[in-house]
N, C-alpha and C positions, 0 to 999 in steps of 0.2 A: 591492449587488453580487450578480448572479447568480449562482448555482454552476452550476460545470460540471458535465456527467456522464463516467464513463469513456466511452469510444466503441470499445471492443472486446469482444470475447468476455468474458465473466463468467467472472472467473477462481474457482479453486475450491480451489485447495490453492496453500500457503505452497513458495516454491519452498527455501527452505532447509530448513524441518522436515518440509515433504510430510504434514503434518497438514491437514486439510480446514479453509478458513476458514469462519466463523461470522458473527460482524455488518460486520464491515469489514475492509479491509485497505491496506496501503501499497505506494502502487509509489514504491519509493526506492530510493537507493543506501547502499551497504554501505560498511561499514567496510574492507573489503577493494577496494572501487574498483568493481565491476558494480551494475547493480541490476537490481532483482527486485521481484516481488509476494511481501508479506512479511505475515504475521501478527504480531499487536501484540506477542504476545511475543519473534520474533524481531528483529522491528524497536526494541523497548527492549536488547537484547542485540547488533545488528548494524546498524542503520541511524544513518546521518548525520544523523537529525532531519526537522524538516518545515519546506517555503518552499522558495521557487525556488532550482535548482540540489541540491536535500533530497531531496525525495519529498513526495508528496499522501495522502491520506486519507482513504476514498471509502469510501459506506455499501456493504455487498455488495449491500441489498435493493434499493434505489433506483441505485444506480451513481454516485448525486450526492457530490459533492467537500465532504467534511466540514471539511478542515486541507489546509493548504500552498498 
């Protein structure tokens, strides 16, 4: 199976903690219903998990689709 890559702009900071991401990050949904580009730690404290319908899990360096 091939990974995908994100296909937009490289995002850089976690929209919840606005702390700058580091090696990866999630674009998921929240425990509160939106989703967002999420650092690991906000997304073990606020994300719905990973897999379709979740959220993905994408290197920052490569932009390629680690989880989900």
């Amino acid at each position: 199976m091939k990974n995908k890559k994100w296909e937009s702009i490289r995002p850089v900071k976690c929209d919840l903690c606005s702390r700058t991401l580091e090696d990866s990050f999630v674009d998921g949904k929240t425990t509160d219903g939106p989703w967002g580009i999420m650092c690991s730690t906000c997304h073990e404290a606020c994300g719905c998990g990973l897999g379709l319908g979740k959220g993905q899990k994408y290197d920052l360096h490569s932009l390629e689709k680690m989880e989900g």
